[in-house]
C-alpha positions as CSV (number, residue, x, y, z in Angstrom):
1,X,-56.9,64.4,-56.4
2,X,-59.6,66.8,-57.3
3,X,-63.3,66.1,-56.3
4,X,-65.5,66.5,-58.9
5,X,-68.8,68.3,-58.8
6,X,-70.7,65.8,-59.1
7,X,-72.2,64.9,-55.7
8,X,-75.4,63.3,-56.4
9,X,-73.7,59.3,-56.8
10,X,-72.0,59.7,-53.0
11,X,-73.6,62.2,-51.4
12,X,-71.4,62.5,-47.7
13,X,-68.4,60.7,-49.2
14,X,-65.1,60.1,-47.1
15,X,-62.0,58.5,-49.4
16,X,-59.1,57.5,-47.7
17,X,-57.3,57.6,-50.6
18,X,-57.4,61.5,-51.3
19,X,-58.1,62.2,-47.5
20,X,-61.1,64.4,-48.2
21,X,-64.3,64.4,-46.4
22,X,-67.3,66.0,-48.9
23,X,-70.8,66.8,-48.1
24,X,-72.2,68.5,-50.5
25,X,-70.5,71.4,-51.5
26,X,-68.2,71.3,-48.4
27,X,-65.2,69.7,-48.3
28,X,-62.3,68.8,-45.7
29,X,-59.1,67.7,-46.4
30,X,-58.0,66.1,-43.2
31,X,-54.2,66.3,-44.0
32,X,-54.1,69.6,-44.4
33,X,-56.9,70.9,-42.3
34,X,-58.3,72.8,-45.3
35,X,-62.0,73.8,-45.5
36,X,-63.9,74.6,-48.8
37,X,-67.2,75.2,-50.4
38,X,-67.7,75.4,-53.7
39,X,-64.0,75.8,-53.9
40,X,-63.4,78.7,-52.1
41,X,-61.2,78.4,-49.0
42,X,-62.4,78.8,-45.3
43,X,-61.1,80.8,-42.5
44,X,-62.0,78.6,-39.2
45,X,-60.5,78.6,-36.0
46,X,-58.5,75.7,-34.8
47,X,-62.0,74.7,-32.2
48,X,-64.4,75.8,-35.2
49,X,-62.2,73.0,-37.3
50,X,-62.4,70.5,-34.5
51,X,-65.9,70.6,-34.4
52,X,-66.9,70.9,-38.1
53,X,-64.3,67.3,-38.6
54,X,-65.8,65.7,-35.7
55,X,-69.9,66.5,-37.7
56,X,-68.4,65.2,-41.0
57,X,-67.5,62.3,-39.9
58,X,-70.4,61.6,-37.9
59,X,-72.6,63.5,-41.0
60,X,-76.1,62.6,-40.9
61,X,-76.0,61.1,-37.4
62,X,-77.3,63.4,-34.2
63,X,-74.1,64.3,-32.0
64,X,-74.9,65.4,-28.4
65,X,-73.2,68.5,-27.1
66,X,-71.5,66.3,-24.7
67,X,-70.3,64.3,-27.4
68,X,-68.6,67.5,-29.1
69,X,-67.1,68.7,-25.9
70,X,-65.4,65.7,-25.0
71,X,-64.0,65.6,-28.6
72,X,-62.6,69.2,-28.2
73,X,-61.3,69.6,-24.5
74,X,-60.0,67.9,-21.3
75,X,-61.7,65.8,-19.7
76,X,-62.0,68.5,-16.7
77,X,-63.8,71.0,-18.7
78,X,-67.0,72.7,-17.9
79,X,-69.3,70.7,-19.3
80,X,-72.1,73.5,-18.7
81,X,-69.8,76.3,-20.6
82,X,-72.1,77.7,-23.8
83,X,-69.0,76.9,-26.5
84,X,-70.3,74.4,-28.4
85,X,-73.3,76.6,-29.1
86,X,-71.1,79.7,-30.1
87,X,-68.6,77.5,-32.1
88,X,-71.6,76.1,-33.9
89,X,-73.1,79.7,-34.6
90,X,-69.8,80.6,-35.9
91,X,-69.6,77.7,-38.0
92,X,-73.4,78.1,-39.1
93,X,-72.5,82.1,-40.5
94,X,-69.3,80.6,-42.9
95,X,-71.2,77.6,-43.7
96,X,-74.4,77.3,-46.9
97,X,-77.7,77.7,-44.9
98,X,-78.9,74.4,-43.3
99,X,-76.1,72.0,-43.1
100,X,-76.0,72.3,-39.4
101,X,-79.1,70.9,-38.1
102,X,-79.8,71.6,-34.1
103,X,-81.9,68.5,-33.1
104,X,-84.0,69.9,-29.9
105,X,-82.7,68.4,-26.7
106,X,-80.6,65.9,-28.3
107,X,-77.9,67.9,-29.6
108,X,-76.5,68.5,-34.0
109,X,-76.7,67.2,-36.8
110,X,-74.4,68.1,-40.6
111,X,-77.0,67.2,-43.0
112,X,-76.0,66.9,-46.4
113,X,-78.2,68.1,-49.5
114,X,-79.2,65.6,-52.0
């Protein structure tokens, strides 16, 4: 199934059906792993991907860096380790400007545009 470009009826859509998570002019395809926006394919690291699924699905809702870390590693990791940050810096350079939102003290946030 194709998404269309229309985004302003359902604007952070997730179909079970096609397996595609959209916000605005990002897409995922969970199956596949496959990042997009506007169509053209992303290169992301396997932790960059991680992160980026676990914002979609929680898109417009503030995730704590906490939150992401125990999503991405063992529960033994160093909590206190700077990776999120740099995994969301990295993600913020390949991503349109803004979708990442960095909520002061309380962690991200994947807004998507009207």
């Amino acid at each position: 199934e194709i998404m269309s470009g229309d985004w302003s009826s359902d604007v952070c859509s997730s179909d079970l059906a096609s397996a595609e998570i959209a916000c605005g002019p990002l897409v995922l395809d969970t199956r596949s792993g496959r990042v997009s926006v506007d169509g053209q394919a992303l290169s992301l690291t396997s932790h960059e991907l991680r992160v980026l699924a676990y914002l979609l699905h929680h898109a417009g809702e503030i995730v704590s860096r906490t939150e992401l870390t125990e999503h991405i590693y063992a529960q033994d990791y160093d909590r206190d380790s700077n990776t999120i940050e740099v995994f969301v810096a990295r993600l913020r350079k390949k991503l349109p400007p803004g979708l990442i939102e960095t909520v002061r003290g309380l962690g991200y946030r994947l807004t998507c545009p009207q």
